[in-house]
C-alpha positions as CSV (number, residue, x, y, z in Angstrom):
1,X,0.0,0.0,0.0
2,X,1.3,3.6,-0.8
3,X,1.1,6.2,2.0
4,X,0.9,9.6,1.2
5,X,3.4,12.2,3.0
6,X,2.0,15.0,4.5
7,X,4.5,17.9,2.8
8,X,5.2,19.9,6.0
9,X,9.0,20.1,4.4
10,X,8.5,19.8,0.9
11,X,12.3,20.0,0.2
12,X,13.1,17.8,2.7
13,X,10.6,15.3,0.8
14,X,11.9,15.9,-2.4
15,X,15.6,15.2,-1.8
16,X,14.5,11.8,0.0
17,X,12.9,11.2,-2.9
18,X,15.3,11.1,-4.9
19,X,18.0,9.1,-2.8
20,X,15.4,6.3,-2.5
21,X,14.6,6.9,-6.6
22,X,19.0,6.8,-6.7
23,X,19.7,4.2,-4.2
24,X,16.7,1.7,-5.6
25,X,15.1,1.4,-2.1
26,X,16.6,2.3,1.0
27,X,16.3,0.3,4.6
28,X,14.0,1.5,7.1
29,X,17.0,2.2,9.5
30,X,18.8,5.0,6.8
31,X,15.2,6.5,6.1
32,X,14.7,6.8,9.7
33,X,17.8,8.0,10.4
34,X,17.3,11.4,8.2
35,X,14.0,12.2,9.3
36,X,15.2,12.3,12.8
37,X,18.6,13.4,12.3
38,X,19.1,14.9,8.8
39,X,21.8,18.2,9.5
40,X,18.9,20.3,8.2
41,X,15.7,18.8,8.5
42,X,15.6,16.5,10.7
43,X,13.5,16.1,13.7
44,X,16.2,16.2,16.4
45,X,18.5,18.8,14.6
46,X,16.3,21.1,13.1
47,X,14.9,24.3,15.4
48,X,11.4,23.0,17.1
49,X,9.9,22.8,20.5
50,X,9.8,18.8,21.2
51,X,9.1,18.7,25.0
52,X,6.2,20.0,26.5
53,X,2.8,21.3,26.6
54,X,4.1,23.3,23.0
55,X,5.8,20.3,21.9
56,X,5.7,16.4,20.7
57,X,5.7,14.8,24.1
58,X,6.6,15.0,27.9
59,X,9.3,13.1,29.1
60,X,10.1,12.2,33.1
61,X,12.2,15.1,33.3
62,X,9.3,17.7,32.1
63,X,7.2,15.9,34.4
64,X,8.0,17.2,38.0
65,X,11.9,18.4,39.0
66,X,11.4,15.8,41.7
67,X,12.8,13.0,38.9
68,X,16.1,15.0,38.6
69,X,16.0,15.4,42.8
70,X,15.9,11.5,42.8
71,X,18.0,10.7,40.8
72,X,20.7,12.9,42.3
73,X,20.8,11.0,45.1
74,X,21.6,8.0,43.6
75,X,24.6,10.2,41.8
76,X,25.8,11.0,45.2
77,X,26.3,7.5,46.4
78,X,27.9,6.9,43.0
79,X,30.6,9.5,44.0
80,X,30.5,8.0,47.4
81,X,31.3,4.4,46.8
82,X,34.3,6.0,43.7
83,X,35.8,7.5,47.3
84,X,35.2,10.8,46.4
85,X,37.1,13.1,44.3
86,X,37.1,14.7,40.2
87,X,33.3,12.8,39.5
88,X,32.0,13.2,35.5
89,X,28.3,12.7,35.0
90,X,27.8,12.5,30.9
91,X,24.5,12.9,30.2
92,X,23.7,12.0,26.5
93,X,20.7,14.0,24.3
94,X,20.0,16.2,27.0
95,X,16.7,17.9,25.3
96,X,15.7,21.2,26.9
97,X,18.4,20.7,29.6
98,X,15.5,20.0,32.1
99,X,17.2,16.9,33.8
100,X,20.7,18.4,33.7
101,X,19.1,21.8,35.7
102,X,16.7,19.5,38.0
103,X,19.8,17.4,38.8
104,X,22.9,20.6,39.6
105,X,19.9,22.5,41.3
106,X,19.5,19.5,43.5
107,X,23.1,18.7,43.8
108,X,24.0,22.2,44.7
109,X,21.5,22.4,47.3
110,X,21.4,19.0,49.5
111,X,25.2,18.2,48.5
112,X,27.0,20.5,48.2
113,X,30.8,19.0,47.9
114,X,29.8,16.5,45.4
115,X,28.7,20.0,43.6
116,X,32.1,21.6,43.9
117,X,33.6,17.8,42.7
118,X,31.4,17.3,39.9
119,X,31.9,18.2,36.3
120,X,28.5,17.7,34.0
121,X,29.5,17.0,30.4
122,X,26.5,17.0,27.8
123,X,26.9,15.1,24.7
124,X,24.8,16.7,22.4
125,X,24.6,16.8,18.3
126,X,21.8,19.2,17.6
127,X,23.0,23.1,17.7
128,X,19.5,23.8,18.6
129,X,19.4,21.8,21.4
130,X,22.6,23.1,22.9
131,X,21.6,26.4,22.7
132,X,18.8,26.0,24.5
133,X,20.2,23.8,27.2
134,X,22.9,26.8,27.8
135,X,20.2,29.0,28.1
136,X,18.4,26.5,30.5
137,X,21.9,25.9,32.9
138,X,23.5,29.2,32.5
139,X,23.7,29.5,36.2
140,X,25.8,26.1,36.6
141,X,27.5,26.9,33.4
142,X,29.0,30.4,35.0
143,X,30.2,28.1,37.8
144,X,32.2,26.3,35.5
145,X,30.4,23.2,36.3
146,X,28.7,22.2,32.7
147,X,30.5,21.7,29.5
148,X,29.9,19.9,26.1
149,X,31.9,17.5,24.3
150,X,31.9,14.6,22.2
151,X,31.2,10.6,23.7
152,X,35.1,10.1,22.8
153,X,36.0,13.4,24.7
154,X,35.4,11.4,27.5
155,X,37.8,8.5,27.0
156,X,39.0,7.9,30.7
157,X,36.2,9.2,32.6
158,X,35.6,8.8,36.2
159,X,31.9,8.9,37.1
160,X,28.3,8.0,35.5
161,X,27.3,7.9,32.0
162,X,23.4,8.9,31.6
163,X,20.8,8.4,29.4
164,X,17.1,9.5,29.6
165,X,14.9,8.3,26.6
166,X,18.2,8.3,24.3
167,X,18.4,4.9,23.0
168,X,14.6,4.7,21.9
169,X,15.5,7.3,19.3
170,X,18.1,5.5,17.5
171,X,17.3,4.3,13.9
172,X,16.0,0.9,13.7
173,X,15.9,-2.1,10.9
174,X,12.3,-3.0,10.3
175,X,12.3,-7.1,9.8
176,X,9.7,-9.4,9.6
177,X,10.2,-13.0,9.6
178,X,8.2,-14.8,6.6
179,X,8.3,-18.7,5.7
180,X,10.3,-18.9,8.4
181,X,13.1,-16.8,6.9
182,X,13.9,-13.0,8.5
183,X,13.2,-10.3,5.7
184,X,14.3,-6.6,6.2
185,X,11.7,-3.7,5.0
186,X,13.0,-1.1,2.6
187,X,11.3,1.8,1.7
188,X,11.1,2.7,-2.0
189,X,9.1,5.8,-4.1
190,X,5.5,5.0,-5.3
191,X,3.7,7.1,-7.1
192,X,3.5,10.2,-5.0
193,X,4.0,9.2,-1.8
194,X,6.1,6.0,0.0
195,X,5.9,2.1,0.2
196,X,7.4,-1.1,1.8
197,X,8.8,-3.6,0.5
198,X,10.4,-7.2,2.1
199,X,14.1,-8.0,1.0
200,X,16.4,-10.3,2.3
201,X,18.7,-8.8,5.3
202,X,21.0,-5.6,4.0
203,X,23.5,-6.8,6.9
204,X,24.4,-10.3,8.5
205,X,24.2,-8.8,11.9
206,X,20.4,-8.9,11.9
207,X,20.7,-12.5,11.7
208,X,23.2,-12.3,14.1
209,X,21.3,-10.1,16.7
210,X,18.7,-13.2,17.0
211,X,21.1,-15.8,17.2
212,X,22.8,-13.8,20.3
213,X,19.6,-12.9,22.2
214,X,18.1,-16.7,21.4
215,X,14.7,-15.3,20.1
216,X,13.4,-14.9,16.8
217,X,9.8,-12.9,15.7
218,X,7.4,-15.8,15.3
219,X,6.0,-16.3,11.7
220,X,4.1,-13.2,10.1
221,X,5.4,-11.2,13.1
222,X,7.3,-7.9,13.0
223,X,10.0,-6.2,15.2
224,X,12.5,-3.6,15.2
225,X,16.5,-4.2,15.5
226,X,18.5,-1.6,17.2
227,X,22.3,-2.2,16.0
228,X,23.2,1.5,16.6
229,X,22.5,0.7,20.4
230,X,24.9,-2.3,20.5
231,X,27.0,0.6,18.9
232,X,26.8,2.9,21.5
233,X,27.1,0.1,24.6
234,X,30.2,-0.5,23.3
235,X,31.4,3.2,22.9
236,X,30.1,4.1,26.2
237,X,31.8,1.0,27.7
238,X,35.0,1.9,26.0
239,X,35.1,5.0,27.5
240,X,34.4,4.5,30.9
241,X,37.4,4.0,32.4
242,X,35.9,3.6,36.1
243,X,32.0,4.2,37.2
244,X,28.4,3.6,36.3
245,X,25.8,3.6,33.1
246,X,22.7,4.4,33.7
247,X,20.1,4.4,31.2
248,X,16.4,5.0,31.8
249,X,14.0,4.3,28.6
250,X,10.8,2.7,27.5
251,X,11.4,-1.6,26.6
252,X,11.7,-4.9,27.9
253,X,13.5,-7.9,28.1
254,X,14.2,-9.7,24.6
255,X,11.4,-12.2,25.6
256,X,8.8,-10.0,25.7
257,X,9.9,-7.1,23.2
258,X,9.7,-10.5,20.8
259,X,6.5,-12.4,22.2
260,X,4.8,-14.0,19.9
261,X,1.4,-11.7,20.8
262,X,3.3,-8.6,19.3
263,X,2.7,-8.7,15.8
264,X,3.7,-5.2,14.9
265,X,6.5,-4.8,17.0
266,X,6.4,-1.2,18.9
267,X,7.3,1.2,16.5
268,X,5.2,4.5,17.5
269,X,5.3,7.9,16.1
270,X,4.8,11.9,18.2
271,X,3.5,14.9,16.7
272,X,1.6,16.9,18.7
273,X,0.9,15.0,21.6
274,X,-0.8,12.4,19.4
275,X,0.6,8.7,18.5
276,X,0.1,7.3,15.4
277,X,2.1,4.4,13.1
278,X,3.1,6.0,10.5
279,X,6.3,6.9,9.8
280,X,5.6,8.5,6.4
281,X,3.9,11.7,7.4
282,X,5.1,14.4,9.3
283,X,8.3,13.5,7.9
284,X,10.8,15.5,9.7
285,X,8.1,17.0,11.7
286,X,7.3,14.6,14.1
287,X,9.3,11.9,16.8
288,X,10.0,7.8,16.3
289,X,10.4,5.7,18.6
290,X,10.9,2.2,19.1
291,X,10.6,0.1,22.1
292,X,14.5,-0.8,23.7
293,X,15.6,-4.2,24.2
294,X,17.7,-4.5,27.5
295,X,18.8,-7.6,27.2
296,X,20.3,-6.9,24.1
297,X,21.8,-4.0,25.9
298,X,23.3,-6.1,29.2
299,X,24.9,-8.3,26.6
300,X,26.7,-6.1,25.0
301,X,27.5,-4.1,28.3
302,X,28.8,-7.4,30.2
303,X,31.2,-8.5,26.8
304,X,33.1,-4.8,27.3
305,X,33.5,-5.1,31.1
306,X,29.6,-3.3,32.0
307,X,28.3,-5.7,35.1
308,X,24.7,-5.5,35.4
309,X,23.8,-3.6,38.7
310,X,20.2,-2.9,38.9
311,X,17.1,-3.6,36.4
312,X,13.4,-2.9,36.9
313,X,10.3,-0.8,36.4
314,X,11.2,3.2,36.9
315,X,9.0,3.8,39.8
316,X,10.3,0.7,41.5
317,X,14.1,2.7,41.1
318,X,11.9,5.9,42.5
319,X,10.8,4.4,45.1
320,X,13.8,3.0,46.5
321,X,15.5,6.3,46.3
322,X,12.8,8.0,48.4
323,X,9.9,9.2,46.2
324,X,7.6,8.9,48.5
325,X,9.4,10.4,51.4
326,X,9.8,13.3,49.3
327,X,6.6,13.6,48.2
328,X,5.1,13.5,51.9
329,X,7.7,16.1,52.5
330,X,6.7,19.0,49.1
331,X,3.2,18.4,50.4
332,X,3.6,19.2,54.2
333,X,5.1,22.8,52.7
334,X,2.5,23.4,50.1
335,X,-0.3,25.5,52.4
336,X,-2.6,25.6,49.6
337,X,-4.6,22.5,49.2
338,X,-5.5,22.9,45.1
339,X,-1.6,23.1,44.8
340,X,-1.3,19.8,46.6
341,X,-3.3,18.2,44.6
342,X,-1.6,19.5,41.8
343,X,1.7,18.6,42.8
344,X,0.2,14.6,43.8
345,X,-1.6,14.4,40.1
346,X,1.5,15.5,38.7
347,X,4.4,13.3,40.6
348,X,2.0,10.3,39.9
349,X,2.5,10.6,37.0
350,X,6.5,9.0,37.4
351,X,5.2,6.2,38.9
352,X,1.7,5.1,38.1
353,X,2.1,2.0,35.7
354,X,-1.3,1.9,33.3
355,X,-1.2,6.2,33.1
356,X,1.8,7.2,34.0
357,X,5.2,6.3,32.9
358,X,6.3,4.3,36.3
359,X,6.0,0.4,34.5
360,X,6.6,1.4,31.2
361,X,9.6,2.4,31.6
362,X,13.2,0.7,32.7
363,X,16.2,1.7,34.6
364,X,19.3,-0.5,34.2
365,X,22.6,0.3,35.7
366,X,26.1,-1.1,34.8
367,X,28.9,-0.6,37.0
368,X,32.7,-1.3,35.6
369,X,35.5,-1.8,38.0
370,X,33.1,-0.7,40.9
371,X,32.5,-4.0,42.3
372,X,29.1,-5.2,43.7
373,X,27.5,-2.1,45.7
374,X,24.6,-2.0,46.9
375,X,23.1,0.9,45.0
376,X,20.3,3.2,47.0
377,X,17.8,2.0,44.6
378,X,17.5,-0.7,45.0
379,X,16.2,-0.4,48.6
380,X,12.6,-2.6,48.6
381,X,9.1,-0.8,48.3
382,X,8.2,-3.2,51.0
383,X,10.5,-1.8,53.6
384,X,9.5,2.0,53.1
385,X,7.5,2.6,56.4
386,X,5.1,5.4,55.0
387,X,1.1,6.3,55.3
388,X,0.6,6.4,51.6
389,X,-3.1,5.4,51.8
390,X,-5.3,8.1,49.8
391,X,-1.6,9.9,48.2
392,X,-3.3,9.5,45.0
């Protein structure tokens, strides 16, 4: 079936177009990769409000600054259990900066010598972006505490790498197994608008990826392969010379990112706060996403020296690093009661799982050359002693 573009960059269209026409049918993974990250038009590097009530979609961060307070603690027993001393967190595809800001204002505030120890490097590619995160931190950034670089500027570092909703993003191979045998989907021209079409894998490492993880789409079924994120395990393992990863995303384990009952794998699509499966409108104009597989992820991790420290549901990490205490504690200040409701209908919104983002989304953490600590989050919902009864 052809589906029609909807021409909000008519150049943009044009010129992919034409390197389909020139190529003879491109895979999903390169079309993807220039609608979100063409140097001009696409969605992550061109100039456009993506987070927010004005944007795409809300993300943890542009939830509540409480995500950025929690987390922060869990940075400060990182630098703890290193002994102290230089600390770099990395944090890649910062957005609007909101984490980064959430996290230093919290830093500065309830620890204040990990502040004066810490260095925050942003690894950004989108001159947009940037701009508006130094706009966002300009406060830490006169303090000399934020800088940007490049992923191999960091060869050697001492600290945590972190990720929030970063690996979803990356461009993904489309395959779909068929008489048993896996079959990539290219996108070629059609008339005026795009199509699909099955071919035979454009790299052996598809193959590959199935054999490693020990699953394989059942018959009929579709799924999405992320090589760039084995890519960037490895990059990120390499240069991490002592310290944590943590990565906080949407996914599951290989076992259910592949069950049989998902037919159409999870490929979704943003644009205006409205989801929809079709990649092939709003071209450049609108966010794709695809579930992340963390097994995938801890394999590649554990073959480059990353030990699995920590895996589970995000407001099962929240919770162990004190959500609820500091929600009891923001609501004994608020005086107003409409504002403490607003605040609780707002915060639930990190941990509720069938509204909120609390199940569908995973936090892993790696450790290399840290040992086995026992990491503040994963302190056990069951022994918070708290009255959370009518919270929410």
């Amino acid at each position: 079936m052809t589906v029609k573009s909807v021409e909000e960059k008519p150049e943009f269209i044009t010129w992919l177009r034409q390197q389909i026409e020139a190529r003879q049918g491109v895979t999903f993974a390169w079309f993807m990769e220039q609608a979100l990250y063409h140097p001009e038009h696409g969605y992550y590097t061109s100039a456009r409000t993506r987070i927010g009530k004005q944007g795409d979609f809300f993300t943890s961060s542009s939830v509540h600054p409480c995500f950025g307070r929690l987390i922060a603690r869990q940075l400060e027993q990182m630098w703890q259990l290193l002994g102290g001393g230089a600390f770099v967190v990395a944090e890649q595809g910062a957005g609007e900066g909101h984490l980064a800001v959430d996290l230093m204002d919290a830093i500065r505030e309830d620890f204040p010598s990990f502040y004066q120890s810490l260095r925050y490097c942003i690894v950004e590619i989108s001159s947009d972006a940037r701009r508006r995160q130094q706009e966002t931190l300009q406060q830490h950034v006169a303090a000399d505490r934020v800088e940007w670089c490049d992923l191999d500027d960091l060869a050697g570092m001492r600290g945590c790498l972190l990720s929030n909703e970063l690996v979803d993003a990356f461009p993904i191979h489309l395959v779909q197994t068929v008489a048993g045998e896996l079959q990539e989907v290219y996108v070629i021209h059609q008339g005026d608008g795009f199509a699909e079409e099955l071919r035979p894998p454009s790299t052996p490492q598809l193959v590959e990826y199935f054999e490693q993880i020990g699953i394989t789409p059942a018959q009929g079924n579709r799924g999405e392969v992320n090589l760039a994120a084995r890519d960037w395990m490895a990059q990120v393992a390499a240069v991490l010379a002592e310290g944590f990863v943590l990565t906080i995303d949407y996914g599951y384990l290989a076992g259910d990112l592949y069950a049989p009952e998902r037919h159409a794998g999870t490929l979704l699509c943003y644009h205006k706060h409205q989801t929809n499966e079709d990649p092939y409108r709003h071209i450049g104009c609108q966010d794709m996403t695809a579930h992340v597989d963390f097994t995938s992820l801890q394999q590649v991790g554990s073959k480059y020296g990353l030990e699995p420290l920590y895996f589970g549901h995000q407001y099962q990490f929240l919770m162990g690093l004190g959500f609820l205490e500091l929600l009891l504690q923001m609501q004994s200040r608020e005086a107003d009661p409409r504002k403490a409701q607003a605040l609780r209908m707002s915060m639930k919104h990190l941990i509720l799982p069938e509204t909120g983002m609390g199940e569908s989304f995973k936090v892993l953490v790696q450790g290399k050359n840290v040992g086995r600590p026992e990491l503040l989050c994963t302190r056990r919902i069951q022994d918070i002693q708290l009255p959370v009864t009518g919270l929410f």
